[in-house]
Backbone as numpy.savetxt, mean C-alpha at the origin, in Angstrom:
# Nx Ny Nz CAx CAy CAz Cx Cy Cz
13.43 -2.31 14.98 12.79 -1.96 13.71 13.86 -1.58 12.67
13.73 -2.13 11.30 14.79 -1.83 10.26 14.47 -1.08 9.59
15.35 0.50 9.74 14.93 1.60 9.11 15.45 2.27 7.97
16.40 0.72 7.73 16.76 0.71 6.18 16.39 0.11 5.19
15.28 -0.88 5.17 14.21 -1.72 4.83 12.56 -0.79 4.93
12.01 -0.38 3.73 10.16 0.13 3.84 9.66 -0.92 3.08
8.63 -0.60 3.93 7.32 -1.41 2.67 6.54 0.07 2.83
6.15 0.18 1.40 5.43 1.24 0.46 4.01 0.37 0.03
2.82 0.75 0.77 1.84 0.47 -0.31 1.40 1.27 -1.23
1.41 0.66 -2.67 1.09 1.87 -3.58 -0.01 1.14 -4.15
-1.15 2.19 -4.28 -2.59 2.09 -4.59 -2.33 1.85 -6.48
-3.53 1.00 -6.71 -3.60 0.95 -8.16 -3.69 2.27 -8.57
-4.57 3.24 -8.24 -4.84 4.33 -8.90 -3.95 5.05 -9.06
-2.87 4.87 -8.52 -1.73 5.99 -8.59 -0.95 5.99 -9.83
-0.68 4.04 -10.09 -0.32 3.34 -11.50 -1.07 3.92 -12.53
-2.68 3.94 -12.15 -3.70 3.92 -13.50 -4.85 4.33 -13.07
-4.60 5.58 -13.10 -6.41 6.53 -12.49 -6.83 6.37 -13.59
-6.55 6.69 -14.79 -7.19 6.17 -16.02 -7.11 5.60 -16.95
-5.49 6.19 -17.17 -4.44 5.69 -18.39 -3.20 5.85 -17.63
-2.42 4.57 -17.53 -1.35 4.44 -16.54 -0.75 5.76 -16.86
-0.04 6.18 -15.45 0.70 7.70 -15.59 2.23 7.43 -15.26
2.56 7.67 -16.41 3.72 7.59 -17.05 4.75 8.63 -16.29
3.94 9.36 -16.26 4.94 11.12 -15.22 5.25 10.63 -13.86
4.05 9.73 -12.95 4.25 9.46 -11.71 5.34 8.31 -11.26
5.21 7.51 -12.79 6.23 6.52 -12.96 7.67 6.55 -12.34
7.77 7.66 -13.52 9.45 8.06 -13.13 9.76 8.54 -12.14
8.71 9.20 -11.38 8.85 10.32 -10.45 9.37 9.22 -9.37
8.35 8.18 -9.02 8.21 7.37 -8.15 9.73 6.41 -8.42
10.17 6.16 -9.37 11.71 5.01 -9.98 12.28 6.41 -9.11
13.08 7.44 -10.05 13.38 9.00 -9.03 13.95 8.86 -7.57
12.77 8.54 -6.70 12.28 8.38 -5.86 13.06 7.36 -4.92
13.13 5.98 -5.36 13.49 4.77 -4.88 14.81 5.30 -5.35
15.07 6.05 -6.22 17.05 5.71 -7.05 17.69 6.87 -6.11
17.11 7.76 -5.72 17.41 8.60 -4.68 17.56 8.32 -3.44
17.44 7.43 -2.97 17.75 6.99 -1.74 18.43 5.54 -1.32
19.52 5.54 -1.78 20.51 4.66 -1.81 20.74 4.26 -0.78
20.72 4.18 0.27 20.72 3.59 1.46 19.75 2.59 2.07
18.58 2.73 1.19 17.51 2.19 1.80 17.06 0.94 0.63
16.66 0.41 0.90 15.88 -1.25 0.02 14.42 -1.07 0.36
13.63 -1.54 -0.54 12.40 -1.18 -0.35 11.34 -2.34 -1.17
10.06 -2.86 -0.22 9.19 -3.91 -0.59 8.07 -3.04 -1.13
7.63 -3.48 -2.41 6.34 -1.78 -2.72 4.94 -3.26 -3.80
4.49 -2.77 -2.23 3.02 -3.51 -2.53 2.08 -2.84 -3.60
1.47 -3.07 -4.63 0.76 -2.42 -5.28 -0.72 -3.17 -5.71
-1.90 -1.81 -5.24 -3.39 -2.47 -5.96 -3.74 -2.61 -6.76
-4.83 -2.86 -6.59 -5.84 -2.84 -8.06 -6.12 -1.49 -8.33
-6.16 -0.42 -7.28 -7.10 0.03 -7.61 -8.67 0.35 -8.33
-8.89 1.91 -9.14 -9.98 1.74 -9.99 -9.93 0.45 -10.99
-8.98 0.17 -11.65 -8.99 -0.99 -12.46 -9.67 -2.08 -11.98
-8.97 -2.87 -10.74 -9.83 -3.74 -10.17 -11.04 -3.77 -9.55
-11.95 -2.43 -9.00 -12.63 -1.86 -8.50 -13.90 -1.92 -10.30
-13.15 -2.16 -11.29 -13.98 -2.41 -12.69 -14.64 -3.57 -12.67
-13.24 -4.25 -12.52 -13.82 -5.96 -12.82 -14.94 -6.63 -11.23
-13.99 -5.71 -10.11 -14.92 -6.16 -8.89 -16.32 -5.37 -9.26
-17.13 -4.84 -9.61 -18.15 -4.49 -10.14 -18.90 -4.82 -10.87
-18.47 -5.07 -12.04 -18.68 -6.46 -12.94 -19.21 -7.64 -12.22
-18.67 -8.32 -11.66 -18.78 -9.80 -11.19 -19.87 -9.49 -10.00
-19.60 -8.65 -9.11 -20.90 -8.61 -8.20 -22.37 -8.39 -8.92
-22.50 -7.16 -10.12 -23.72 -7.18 -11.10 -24.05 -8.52 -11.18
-22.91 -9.64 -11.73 -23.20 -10.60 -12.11 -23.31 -11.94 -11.26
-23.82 -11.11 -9.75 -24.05 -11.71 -8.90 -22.88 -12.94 -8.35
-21.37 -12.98 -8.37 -20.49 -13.65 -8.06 -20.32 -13.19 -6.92
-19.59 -14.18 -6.20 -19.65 -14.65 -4.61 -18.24 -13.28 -4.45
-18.14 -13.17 -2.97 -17.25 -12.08 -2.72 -15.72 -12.85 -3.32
-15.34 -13.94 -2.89 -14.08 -14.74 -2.96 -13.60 -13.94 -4.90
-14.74 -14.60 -5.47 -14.72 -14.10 -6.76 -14.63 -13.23 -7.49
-14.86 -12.24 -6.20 -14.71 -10.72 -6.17 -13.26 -10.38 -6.67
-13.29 -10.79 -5.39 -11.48 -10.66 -4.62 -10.55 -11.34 -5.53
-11.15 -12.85 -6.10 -9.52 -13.35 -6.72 -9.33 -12.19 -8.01
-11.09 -11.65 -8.39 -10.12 -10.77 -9.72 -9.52 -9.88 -9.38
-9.58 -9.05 -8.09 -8.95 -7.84 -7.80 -7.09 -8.40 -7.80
-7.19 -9.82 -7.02 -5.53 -9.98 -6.84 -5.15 -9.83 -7.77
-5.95 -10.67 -9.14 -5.12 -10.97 -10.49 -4.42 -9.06 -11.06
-5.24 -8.34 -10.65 -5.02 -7.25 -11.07 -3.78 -6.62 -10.35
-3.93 -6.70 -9.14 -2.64 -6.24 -7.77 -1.39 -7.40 -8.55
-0.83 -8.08 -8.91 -0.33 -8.87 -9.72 0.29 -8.35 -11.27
-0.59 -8.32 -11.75 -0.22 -7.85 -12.94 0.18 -6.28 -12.82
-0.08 -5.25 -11.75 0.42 -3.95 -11.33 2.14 -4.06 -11.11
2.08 -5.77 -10.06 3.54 -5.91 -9.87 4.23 -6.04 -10.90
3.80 -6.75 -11.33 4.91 -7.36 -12.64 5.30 -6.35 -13.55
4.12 -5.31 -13.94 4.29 -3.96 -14.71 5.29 -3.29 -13.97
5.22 -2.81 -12.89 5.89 -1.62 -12.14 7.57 -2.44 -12.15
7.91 -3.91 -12.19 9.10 -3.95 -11.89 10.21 -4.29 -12.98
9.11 -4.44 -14.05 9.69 -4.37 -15.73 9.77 -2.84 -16.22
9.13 -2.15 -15.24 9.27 -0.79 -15.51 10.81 0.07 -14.82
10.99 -0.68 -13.81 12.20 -0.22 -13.09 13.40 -0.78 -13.45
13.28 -2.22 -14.09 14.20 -2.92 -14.96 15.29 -3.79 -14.18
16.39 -3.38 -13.84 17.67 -4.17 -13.04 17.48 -4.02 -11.78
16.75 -2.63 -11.19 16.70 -2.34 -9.96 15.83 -3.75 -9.22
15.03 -4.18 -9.81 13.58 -4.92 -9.91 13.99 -6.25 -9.72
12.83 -7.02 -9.08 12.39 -8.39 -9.16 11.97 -8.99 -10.42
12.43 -9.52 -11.51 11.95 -10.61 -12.33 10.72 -11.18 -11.84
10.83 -11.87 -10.62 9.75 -13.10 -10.52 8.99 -12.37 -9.64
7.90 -12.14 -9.37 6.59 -11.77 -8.70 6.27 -13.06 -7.13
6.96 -12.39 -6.30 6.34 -13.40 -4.79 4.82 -13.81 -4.63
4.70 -14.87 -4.42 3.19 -15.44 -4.22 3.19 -16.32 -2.37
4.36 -15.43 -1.76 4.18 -16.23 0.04 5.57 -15.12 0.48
5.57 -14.81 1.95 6.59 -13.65 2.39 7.84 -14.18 2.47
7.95 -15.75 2.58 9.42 -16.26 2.75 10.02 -15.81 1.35
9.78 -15.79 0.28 10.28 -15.44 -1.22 10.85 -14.15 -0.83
10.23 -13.08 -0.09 10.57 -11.82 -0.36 11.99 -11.51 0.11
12.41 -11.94 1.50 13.86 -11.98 2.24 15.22 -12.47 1.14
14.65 -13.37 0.12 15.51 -14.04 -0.98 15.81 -12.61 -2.16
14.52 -12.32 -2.76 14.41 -11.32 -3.44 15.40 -10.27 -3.14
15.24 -9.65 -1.61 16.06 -8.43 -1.48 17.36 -8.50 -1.52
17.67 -10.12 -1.11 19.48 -10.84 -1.77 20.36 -9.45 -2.78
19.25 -9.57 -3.86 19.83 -9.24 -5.04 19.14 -8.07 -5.52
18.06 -7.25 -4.89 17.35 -6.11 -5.48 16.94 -5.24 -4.93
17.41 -4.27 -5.20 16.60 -2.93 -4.28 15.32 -2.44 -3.93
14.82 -3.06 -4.94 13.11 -3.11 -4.41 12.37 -4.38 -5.07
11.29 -4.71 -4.16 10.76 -6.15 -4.55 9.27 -5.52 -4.92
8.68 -5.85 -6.09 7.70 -5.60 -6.16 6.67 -7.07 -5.51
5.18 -6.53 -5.11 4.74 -7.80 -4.75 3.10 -7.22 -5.12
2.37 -8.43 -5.75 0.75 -7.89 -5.46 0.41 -8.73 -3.85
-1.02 -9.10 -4.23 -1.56 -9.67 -3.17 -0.87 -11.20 -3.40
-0.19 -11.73 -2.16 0.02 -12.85 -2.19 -0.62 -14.24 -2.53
-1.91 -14.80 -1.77 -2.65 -15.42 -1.83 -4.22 -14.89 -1.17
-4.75 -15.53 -1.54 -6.76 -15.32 -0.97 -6.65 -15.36 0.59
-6.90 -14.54 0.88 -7.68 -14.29 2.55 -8.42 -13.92 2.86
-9.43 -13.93 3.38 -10.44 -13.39 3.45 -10.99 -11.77 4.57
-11.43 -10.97 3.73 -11.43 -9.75 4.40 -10.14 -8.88 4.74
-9.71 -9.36 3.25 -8.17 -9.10 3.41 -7.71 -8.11 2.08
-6.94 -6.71 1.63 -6.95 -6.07 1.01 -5.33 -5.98 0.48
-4.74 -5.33 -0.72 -3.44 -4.81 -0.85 -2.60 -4.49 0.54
-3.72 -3.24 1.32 -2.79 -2.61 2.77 -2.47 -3.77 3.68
-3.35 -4.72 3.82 -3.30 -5.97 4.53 -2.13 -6.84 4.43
-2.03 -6.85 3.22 -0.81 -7.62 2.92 0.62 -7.02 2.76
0.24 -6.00 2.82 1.56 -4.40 2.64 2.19 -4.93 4.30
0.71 -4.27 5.45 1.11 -4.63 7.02 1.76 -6.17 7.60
1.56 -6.69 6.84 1.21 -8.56 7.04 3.06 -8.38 6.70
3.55 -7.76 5.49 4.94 -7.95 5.21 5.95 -7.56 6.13
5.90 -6.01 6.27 6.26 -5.17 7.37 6.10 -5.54 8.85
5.20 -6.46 9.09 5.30 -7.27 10.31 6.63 -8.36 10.05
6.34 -9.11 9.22 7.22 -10.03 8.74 8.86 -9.49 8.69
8.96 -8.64 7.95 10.36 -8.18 7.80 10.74 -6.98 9.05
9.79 -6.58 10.04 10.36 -6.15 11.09 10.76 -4.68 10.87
9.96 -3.67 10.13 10.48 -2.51 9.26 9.02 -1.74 9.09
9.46 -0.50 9.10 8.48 0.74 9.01 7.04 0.44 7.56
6.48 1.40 7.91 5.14 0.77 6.52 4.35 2.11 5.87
5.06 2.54 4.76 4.45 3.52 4.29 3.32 3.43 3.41
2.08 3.94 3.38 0.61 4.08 2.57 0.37 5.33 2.09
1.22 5.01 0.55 0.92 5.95 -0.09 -0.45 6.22 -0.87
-1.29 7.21 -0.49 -2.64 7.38 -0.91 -2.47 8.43 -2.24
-4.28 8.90 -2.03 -4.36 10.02 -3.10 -5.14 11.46 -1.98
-5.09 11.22 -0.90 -4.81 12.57 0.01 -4.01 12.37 0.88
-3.71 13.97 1.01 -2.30 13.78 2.32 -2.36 13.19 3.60
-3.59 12.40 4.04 -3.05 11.75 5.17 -4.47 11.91 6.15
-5.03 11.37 7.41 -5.73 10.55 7.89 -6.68 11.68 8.01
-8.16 11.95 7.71 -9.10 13.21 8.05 -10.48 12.56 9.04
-10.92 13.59 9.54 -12.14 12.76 10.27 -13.24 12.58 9.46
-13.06 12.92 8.05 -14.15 12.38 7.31 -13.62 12.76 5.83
-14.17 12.15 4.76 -13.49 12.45 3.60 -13.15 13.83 3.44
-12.19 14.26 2.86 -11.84 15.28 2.93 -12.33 15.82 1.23
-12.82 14.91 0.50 -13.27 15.26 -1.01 -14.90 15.62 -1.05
-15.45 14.61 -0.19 -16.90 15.14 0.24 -17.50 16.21 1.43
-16.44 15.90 2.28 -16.46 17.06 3.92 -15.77 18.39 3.77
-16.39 19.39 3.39 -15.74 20.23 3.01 -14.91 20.75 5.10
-15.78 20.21 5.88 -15.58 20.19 7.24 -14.74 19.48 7.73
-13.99 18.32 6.82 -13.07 17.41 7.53 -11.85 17.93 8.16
-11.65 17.52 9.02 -10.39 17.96 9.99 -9.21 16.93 9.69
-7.88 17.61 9.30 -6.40 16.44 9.09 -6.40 15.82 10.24
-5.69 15.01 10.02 -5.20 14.18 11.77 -3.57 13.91 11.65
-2.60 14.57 11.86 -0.86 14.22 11.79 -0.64 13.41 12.46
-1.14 13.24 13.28 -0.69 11.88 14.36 -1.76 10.98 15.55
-1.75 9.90 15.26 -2.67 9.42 16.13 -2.31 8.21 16.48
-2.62 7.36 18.02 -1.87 6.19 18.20 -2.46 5.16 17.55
-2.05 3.92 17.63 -2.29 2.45 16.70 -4.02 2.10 17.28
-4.17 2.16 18.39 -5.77 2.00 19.05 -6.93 2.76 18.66
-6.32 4.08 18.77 -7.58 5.00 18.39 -7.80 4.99 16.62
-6.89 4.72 15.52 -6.80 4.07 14.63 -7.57 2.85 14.63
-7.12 1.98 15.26 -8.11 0.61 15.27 -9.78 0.98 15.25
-10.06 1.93 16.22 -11.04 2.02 16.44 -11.88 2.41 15.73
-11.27 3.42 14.96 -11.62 3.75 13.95 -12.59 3.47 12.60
-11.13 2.08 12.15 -11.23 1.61 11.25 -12.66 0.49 11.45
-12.77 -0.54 12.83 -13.07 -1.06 13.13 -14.60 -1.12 12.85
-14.99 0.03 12.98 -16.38 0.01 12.56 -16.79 0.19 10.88
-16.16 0.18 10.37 -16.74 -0.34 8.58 -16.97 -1.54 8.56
-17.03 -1.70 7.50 -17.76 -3.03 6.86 -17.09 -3.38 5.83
-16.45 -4.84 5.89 -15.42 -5.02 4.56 -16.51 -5.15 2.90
-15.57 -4.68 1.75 -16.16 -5.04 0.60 -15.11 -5.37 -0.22
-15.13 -6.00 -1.31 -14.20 -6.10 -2.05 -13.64 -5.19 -2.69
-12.21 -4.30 -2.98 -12.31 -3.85 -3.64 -12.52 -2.17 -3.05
-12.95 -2.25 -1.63 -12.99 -1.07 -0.73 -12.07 0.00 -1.17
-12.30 1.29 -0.33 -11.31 2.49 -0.63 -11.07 3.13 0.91
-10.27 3.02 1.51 -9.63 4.12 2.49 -8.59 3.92 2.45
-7.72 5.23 3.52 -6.67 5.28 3.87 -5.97 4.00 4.18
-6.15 3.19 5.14 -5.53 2.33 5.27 -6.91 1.38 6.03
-7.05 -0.09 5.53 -8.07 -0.43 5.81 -8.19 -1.37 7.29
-9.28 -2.21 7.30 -9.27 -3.20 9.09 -8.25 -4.18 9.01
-7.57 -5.53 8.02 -6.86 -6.16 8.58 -5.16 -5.80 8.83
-4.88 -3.92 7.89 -3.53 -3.38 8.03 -3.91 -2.89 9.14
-4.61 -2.35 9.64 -4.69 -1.79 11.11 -4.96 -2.70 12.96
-5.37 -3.58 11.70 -5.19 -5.05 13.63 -3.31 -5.35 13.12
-3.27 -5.39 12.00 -1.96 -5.98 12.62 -0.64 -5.13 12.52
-0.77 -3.73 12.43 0.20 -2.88 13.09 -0.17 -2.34 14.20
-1.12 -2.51 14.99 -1.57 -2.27 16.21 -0.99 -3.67 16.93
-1.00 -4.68 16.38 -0.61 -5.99 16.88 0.89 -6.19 17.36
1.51 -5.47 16.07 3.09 -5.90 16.04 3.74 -4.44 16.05
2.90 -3.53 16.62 3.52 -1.85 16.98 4.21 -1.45 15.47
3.83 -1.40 14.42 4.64 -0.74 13.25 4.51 0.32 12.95
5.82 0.97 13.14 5.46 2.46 12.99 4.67 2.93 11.18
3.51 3.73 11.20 3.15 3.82 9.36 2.72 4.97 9.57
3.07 5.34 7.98 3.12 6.80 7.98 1.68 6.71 6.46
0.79 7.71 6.71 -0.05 7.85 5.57 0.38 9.34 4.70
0.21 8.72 3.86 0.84 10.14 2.89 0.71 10.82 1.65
0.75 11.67 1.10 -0.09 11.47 -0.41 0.58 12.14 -1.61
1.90 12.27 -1.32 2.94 12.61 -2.00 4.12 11.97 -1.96
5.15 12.04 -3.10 5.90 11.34 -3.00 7.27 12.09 -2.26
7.21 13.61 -2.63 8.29 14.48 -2.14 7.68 14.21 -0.02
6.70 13.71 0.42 6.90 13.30 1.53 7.36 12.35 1.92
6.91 10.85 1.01 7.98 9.68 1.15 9.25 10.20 1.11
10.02 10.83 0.58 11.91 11.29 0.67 11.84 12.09 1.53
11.15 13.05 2.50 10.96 13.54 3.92 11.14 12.65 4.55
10.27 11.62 4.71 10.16 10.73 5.86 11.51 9.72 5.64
11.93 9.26 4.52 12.88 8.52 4.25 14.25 9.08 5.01
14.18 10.59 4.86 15.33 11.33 5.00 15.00 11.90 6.73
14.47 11.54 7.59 13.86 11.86 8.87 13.68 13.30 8.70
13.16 13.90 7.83 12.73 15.58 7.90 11.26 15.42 8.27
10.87 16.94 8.37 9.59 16.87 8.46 8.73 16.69 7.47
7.65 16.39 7.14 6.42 15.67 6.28 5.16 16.50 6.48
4.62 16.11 5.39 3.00 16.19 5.57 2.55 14.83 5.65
1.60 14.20 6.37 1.07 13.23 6.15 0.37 13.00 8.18
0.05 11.25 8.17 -0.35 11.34 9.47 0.48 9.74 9.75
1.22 10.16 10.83 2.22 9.22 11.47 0.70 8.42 12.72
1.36 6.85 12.36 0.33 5.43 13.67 1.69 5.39 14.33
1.24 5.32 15.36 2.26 4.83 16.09 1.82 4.49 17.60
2.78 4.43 18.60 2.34 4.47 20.15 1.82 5.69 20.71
């Protein structure tokens, strides 16, 4: 496993809960410029944004596919923002297949990427895990809570954290939802068959001063998949 190589999924909402946040921006550039040792692939959603237009189109009775291609267009245009935002550090060209990405890191410290192409029942985290399989390297999911609960932790005032749990009981987990376009959890069903598949160690987390914990092998808040 290459533990100088992450893939970071970063949720649309983090970009743009309402009005892109400009503070988390830097924090997050900060972040990546602080840790010089490491190269980094940073998947980004639609989030609420796309979660607009996927709403839209289902009212208007459009097929799920139709759902989904607007959410990519959005995971897309997140990339292209976030790596004109980081400037030299950054990818110019936006990957649309994983062989591009190994080229990319040639020359850049971090590759931004949206959703590659249409799959079906397939999300941002999906394609975050799908990479991190690919490049053979750890997989961080950066959320908007600190890390895996037995039930929402915004509606359960009863929910219990979870710091660590293996890749199966995870699966199992996840396994019983129901895909939608445009969905919201921690980390969803096709990132969790295939780091259960290809053993990737992922860390869920909901801060960024824990990404530079975990980067830096200290201790964290969040909830470590693993064996």
């Amino acid at each position: 496993m290459n533990e100088k190589l992450w893939v970071i999924s970063l949720g649309g909402s983090r970009i743009v809960p309402n009005e892109v946040d400009e503070n988390f921006l830097v924090r997050f550039k900060k972040l990546i410029d602080n840790n010089p040792k490491h190269k980094f692939v940073v998947i980004t959603g639609g989030g609420t944004t796309a979660r607009k237009y996927i709403s839209a189109l289902k009212r208007l009775h459009k097929n799920t596919k139709d759902q989904s291609m607007a959410g990519i267009a959005v995971t897309r245009l997140h990339a292209k923002f976030m790596a004109r935002f980081f400037g030299r550090t950054a990818n110019e060209e936006i990957p649309f297949n994983m062989k591009k990405i190994p080229k990319l890191l040639i020359h850049n410290k971090v590759v931004f990427a949206g959703a590659l192409k249409y799959k079906k029942n397939n999300t941002s985290d999906g394609t975050a895990a799908g990479i991190a399989a690919f490049l053979k390297c750890p997989f961080i999911n950066l959320t908007n809570v600190k890390g895996l609960y037995t039930s929402n932790p915004k509606t359960h005032k009863s929910a219990k954290f979870i710091p660590k749990i293996t890749w199966k009981k995870f699966n199992d987990i996840v396994k019983e939802m129901t895909y939608s376009a445009g969905q919201h959890f921690v980390l969803d069903q096709s990132a969790s068959k295939i780091i259960m598949k290809n053993k990737i160690p992922t860390y869920i987390v909901g801060s960024l001063k824990d990404i530079d914990s975990i980067l830096r092998n200290k201790k964290f808040v969040g909830t470590l998949i693993s064996g």
